[in-house]
PQR file of N, CA, C, O and H, with PARSE charges and radii, in Angstrom:
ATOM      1  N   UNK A   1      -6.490  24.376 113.832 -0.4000 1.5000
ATOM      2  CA  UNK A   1      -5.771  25.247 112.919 -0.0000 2.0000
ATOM      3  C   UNK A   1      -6.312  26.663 113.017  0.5500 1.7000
ATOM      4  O   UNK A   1      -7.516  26.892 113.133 -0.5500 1.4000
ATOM      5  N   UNK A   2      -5.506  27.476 112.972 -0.4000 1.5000
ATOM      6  CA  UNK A   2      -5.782  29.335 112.958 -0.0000 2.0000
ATOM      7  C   UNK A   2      -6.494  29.185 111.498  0.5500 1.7000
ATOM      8  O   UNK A   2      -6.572  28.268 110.681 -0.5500 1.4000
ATOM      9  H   UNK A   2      -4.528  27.290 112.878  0.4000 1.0000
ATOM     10  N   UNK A   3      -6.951  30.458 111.557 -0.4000 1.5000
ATOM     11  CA  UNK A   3      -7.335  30.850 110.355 -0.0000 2.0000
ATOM     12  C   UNK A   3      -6.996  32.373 109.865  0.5500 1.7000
ATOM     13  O   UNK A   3      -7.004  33.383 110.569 -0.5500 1.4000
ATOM     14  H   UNK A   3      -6.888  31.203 112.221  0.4000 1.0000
ATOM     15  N   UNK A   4      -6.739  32.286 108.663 -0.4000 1.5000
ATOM     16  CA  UNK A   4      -5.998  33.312 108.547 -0.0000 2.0000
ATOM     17  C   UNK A   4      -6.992  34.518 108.276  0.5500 1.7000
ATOM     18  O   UNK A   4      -7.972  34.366 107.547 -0.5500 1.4000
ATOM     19  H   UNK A   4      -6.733  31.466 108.091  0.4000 1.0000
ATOM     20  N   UNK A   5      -6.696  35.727 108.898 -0.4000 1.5000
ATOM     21  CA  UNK A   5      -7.701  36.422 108.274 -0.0000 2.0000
ATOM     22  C   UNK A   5      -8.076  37.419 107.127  0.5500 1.7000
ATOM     23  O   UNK A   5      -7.283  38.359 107.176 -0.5500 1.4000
ATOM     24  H   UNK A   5      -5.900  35.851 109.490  0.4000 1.0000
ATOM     25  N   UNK A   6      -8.948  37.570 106.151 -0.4000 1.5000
ATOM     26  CA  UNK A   6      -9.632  38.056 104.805 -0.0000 2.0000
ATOM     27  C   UNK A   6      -9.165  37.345 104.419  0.5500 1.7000
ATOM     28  O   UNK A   6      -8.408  37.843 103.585 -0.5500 1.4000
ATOM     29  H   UNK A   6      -9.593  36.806 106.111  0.4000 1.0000
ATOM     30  N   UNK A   7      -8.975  35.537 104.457 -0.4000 1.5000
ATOM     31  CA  UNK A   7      -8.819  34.433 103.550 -0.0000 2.0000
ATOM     32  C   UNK A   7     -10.187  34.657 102.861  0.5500 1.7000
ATOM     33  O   UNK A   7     -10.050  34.928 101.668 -0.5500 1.4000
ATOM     34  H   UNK A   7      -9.590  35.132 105.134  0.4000 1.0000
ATOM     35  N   UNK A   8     -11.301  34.624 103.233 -0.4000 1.5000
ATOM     36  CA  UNK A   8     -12.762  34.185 103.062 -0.0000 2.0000
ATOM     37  C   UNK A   8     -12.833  33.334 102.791  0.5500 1.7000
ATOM     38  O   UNK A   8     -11.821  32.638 102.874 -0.5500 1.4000
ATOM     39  H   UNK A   8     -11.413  34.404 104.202  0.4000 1.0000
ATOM     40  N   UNK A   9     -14.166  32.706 102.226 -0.4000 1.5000
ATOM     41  CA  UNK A   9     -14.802  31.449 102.541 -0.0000 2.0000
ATOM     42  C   UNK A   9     -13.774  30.170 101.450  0.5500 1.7000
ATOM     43  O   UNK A   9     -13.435  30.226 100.268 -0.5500 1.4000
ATOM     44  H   UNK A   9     -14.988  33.271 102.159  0.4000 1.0000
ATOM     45  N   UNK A  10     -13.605  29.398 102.240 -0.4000 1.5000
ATOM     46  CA  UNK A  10     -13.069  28.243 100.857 -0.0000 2.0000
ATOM     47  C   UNK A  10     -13.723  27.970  99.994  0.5500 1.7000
ATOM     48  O   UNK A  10     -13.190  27.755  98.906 -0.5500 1.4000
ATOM     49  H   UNK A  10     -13.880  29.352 103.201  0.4000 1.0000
ATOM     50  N   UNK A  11     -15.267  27.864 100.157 -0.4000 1.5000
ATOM     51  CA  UNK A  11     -16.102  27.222  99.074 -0.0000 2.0000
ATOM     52  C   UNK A  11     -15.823  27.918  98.214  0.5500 1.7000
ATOM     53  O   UNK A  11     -15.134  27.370  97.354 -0.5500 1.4000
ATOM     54  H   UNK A  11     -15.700  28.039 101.041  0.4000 1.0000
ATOM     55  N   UNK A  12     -16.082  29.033  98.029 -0.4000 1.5000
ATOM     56  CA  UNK A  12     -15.777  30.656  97.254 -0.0000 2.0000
ATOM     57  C   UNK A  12     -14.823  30.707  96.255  0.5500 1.7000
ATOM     58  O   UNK A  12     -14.973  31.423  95.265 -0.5500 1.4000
ATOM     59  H   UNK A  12     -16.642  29.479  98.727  0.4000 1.0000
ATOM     60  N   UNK A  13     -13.824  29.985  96.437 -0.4000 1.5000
ATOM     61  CA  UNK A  13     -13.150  29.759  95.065 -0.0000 2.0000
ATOM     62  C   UNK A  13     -12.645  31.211  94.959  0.5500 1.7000
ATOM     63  O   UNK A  13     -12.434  31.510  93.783 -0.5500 1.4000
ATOM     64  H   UNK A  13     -13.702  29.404  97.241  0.4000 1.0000
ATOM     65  N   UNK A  14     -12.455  31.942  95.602 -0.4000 1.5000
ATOM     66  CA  UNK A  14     -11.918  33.345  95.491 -0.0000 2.0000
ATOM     67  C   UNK A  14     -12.935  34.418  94.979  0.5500 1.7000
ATOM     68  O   UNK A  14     -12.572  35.590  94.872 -0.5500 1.4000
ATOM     69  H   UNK A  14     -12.626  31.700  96.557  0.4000 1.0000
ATOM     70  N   UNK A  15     -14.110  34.055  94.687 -0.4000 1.5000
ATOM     71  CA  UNK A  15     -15.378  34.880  94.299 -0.0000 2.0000
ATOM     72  C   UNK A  15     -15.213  36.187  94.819  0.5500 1.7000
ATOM     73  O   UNK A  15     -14.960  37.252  94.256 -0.5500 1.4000
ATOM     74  H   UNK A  15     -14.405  33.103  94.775  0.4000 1.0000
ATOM     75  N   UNK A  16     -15.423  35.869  96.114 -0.4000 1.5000
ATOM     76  CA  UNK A  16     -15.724  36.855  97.214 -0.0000 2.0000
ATOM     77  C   UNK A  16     -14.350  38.052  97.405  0.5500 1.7000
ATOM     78  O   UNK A  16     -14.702  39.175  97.766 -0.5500 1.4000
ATOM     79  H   UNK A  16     -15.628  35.004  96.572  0.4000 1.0000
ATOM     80  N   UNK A  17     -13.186  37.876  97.224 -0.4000 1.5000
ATOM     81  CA  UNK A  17     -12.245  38.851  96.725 -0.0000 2.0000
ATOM     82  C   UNK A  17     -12.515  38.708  95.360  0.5500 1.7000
ATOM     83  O   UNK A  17     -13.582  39.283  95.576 -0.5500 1.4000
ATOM     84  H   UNK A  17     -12.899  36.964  96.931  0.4000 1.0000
ATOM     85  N   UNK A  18     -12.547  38.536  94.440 -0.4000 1.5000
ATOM     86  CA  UNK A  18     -13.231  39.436  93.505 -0.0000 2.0000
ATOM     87  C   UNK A  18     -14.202  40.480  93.622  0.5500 1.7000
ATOM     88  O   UNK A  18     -13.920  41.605  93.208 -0.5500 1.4000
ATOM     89  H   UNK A  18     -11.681  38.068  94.265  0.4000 1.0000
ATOM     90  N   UNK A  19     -14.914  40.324  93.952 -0.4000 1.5000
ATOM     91  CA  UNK A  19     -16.439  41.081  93.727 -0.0000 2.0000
ATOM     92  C   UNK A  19     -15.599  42.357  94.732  0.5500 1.7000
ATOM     93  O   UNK A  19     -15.806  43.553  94.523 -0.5500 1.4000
ATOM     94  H   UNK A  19     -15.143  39.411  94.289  0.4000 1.0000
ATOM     95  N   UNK A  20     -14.838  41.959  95.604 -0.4000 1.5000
ATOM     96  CA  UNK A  20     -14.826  42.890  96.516 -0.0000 2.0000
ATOM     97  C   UNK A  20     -13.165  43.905  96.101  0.5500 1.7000
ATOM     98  O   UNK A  20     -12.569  44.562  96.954 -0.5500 1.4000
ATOM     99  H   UNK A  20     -14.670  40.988  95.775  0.4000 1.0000
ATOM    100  N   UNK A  21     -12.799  43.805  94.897 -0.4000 1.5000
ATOM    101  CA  UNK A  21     -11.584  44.585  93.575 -0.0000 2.0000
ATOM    102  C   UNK A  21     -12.300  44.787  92.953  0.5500 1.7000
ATOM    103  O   UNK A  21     -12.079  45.953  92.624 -0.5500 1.4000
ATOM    104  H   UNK A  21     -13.283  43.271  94.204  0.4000 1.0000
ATOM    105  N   UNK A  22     -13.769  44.218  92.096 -0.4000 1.5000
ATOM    106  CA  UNK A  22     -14.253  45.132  91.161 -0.0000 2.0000
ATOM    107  C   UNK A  22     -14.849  46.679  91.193  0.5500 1.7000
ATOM    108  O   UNK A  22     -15.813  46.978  91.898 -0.5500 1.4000
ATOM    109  H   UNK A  22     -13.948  43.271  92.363  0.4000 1.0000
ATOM    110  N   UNK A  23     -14.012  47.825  90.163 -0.4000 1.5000
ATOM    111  CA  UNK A  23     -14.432  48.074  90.303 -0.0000 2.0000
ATOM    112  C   UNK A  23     -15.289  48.860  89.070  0.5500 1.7000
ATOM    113  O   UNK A  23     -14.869  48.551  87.955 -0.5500 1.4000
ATOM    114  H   UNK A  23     -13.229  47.582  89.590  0.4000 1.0000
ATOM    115  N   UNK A  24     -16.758  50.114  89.073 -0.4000 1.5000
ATOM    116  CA  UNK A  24     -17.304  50.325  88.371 -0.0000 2.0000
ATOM    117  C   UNK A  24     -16.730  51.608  88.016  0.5500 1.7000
ATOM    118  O   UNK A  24     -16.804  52.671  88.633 -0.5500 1.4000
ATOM    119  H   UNK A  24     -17.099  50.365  89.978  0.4000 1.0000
ATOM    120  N   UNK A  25     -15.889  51.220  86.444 -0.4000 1.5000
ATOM    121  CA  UNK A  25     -15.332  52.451  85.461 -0.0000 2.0000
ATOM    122  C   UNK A  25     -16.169  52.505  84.241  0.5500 1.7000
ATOM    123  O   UNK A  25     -16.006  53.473  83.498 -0.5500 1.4000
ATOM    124  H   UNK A  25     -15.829  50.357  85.943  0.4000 1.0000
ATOM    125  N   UNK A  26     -17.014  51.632  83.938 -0.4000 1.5000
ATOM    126  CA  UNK A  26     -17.457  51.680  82.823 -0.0000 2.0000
ATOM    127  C   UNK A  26     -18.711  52.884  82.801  0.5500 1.7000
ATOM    128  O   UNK A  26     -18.973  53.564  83.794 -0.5500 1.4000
ATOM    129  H   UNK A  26     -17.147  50.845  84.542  0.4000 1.0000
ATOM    130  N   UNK A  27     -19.281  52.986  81.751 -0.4000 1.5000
ATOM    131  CA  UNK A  27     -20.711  53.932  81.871 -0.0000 2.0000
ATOM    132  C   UNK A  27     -21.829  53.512  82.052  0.5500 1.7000
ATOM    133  O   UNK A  27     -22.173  52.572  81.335 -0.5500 1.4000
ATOM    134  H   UNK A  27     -19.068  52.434  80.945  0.4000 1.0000
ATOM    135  N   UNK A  28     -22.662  53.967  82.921 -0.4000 1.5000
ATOM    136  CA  UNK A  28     -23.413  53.657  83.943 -0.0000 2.0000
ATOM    137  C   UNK A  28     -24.781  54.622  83.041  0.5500 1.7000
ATOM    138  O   UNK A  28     -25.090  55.813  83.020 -0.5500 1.4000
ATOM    139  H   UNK A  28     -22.382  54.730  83.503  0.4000 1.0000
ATOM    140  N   UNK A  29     -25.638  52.662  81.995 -0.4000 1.5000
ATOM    141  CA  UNK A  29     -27.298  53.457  81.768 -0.0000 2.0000
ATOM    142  C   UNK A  29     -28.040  53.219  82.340  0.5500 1.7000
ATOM    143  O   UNK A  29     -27.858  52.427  83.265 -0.5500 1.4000
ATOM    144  H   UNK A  29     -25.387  51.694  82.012  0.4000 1.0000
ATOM    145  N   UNK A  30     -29.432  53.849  82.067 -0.4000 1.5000
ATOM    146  CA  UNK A  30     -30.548  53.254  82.793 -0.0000 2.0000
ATOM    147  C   UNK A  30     -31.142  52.371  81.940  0.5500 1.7000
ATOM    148  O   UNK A  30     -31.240  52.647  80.745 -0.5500 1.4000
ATOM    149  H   UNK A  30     -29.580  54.493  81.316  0.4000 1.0000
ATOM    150  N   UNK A  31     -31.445  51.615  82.273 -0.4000 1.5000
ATOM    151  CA  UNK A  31     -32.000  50.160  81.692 -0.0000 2.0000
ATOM    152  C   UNK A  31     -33.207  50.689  80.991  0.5500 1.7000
ATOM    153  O   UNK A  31     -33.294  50.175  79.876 -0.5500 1.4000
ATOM    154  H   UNK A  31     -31.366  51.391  83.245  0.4000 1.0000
ATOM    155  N   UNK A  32     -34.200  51.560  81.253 -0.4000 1.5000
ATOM    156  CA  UNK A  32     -35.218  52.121  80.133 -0.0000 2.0000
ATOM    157  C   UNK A  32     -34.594  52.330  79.435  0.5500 1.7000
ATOM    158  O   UNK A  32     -34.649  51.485  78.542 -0.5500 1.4000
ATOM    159  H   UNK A  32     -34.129  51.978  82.159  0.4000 1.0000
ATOM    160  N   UNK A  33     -33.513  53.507  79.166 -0.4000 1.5000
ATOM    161  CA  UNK A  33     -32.498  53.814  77.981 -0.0000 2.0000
ATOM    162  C   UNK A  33     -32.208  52.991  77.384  0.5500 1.7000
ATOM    163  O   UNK A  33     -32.150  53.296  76.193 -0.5500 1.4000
ATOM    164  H   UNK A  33     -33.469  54.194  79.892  0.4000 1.0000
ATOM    165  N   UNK A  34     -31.855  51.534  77.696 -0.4000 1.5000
ATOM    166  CA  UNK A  34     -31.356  50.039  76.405 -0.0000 2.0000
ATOM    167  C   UNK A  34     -32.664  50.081  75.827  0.5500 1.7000
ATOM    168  O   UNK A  34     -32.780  50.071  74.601 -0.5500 1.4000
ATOM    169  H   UNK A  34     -31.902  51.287  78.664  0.4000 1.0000
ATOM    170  N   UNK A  35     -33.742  50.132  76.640 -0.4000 1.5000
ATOM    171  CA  UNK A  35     -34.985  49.471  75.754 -0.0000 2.0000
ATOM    172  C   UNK A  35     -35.203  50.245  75.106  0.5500 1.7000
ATOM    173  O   UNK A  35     -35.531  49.779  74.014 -0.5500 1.4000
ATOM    174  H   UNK A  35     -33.648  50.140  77.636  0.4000 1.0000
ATOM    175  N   UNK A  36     -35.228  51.762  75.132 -0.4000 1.5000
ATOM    176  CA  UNK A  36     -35.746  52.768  74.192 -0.0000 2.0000
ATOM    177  C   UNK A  36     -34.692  52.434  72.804  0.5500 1.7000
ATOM    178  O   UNK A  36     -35.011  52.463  71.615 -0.5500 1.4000
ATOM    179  H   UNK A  36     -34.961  52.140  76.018  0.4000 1.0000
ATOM    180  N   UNK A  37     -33.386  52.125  73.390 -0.4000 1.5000
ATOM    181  CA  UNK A  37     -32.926  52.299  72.025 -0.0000 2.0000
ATOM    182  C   UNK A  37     -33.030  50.992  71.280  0.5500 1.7000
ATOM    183  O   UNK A  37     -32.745  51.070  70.085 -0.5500 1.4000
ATOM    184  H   UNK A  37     -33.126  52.102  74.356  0.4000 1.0000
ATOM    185  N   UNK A  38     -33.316  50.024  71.654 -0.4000 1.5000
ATOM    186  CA  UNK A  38     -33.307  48.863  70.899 -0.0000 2.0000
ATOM    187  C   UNK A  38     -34.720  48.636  70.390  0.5500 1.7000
ATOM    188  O   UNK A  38     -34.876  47.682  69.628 -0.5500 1.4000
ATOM    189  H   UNK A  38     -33.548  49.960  72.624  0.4000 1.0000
ATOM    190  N   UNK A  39     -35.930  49.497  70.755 -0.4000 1.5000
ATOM    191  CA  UNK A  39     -37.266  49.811  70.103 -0.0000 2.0000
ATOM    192  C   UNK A  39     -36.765  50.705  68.775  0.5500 1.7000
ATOM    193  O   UNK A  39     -37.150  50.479  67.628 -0.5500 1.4000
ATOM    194  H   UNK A  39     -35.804  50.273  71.374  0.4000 1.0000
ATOM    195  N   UNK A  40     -35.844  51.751  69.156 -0.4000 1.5000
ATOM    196  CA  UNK A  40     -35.983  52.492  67.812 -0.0000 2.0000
ATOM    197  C   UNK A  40     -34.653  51.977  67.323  0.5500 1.7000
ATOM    198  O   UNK A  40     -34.279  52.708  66.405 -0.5500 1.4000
ATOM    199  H   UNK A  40     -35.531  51.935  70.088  0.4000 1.0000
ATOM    200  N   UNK A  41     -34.004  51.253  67.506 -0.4000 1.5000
ATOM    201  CA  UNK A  41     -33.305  50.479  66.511 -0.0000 2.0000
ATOM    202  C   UNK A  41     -33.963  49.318  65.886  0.5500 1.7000
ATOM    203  O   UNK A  41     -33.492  48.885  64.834 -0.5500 1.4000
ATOM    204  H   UNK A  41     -34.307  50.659  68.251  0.4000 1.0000
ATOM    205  N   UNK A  42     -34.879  48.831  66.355 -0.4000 1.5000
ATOM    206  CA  UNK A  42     -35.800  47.912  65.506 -0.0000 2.0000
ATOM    207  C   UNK A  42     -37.186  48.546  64.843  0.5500 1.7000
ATOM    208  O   UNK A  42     -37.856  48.076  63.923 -0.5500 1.4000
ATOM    209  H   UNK A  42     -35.261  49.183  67.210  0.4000 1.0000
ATOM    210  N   UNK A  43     -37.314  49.266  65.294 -0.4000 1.5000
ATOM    211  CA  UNK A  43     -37.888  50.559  64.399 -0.0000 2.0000
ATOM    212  C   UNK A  43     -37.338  50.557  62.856  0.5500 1.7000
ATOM    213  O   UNK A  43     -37.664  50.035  61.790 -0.5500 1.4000
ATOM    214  H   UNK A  43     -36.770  49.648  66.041  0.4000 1.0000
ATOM    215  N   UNK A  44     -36.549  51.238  63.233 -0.4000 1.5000
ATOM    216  CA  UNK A  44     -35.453  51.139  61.816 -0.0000 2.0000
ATOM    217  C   UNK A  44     -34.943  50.312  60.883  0.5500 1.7000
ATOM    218  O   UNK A  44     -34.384  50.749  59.876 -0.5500 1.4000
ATOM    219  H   UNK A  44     -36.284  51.661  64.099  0.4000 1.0000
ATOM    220  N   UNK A  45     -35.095  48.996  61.144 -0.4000 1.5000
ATOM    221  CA  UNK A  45     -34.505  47.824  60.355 -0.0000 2.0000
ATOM    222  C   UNK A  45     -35.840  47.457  59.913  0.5500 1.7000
ATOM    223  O   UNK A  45     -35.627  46.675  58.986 -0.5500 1.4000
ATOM    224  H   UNK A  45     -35.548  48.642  61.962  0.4000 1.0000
ATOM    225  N   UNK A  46     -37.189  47.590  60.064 -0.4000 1.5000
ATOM    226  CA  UNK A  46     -38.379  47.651  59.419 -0.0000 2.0000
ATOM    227  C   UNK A  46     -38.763  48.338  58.700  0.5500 1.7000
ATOM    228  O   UNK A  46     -39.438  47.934  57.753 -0.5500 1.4000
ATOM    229  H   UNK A  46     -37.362  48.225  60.817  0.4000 1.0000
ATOM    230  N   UNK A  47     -38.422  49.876  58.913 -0.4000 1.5000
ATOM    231  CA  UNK A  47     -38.689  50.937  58.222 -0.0000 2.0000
ATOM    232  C   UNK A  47     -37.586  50.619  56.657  0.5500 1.7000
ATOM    233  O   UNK A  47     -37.889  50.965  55.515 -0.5500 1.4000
ATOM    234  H   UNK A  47     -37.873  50.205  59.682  0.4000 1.0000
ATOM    235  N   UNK A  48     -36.487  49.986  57.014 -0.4000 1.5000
ATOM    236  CA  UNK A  48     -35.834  49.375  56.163 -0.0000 2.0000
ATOM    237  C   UNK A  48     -35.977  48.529  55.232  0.5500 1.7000
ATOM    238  O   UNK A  48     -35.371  48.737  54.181 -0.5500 1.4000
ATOM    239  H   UNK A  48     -36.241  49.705  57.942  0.4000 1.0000
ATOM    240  N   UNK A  49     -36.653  47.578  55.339 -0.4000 1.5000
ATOM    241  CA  UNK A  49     -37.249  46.514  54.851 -0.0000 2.0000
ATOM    242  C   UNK A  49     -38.503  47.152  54.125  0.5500 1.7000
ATOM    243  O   UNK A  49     -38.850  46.431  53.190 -0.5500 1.4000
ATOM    244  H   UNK A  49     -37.145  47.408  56.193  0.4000 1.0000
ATOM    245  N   UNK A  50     -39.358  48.381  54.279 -0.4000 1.5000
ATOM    246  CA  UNK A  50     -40.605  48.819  53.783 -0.0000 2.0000
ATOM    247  C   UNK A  50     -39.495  49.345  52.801  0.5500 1.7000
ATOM    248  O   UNK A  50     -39.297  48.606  51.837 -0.5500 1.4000
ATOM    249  H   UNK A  50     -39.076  48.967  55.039  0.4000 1.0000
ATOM    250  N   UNK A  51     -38.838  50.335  52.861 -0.4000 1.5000
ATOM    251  CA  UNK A  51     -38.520  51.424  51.957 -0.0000 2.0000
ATOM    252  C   UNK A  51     -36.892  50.952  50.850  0.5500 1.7000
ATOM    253  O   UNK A  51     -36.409  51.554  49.891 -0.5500 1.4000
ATOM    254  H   UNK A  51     -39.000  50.936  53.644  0.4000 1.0000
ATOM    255  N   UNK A  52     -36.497  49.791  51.467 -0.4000 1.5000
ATOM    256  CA  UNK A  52     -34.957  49.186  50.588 -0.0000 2.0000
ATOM    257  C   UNK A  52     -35.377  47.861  50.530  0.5500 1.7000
ATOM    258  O   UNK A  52     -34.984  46.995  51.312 -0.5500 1.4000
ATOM    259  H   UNK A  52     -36.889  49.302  52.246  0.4000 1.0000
ATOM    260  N   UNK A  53     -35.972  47.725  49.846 -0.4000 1.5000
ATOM    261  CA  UNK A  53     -36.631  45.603  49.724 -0.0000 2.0000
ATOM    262  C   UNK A  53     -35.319  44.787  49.246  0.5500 1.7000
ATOM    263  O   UNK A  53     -34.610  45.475  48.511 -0.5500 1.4000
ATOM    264  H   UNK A  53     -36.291  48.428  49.210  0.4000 1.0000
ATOM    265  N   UNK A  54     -34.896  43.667  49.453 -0.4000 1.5000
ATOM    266  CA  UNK A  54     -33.803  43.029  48.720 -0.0000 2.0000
ATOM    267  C   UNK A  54     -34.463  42.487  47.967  0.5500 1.7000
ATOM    268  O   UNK A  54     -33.954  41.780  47.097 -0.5500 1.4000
ATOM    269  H   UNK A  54     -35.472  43.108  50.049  0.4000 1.0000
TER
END
């Protein structure tokens, strides 16, 4: 049997045309930047808890 070609792999389940249509529109951080902000967002929910007690 021929094979057709940019079928790609069968196992692939179509993976491989995916990955290869995605594309990157979203906004692009630097991964220090998540951590900084999720330090001073937990910063804050403590500072919370000292100064607004339930």
């Amino acid at each position: 049997m021929a094979e057709k070609k940019g079928s790609g792999f069968q196992s692939a389940a179509g993976l491989i045309r995916y990955f290869d249509e995605e594309e990157d529109l979203g906004p692009v951080m630097d991964p220090k930047l998540v951590l900084y902000i999720a330090l001073v967002f937990g910063a804050m929910m403590e500072l919370l808890k000292v100064f607004w007690p339930l």
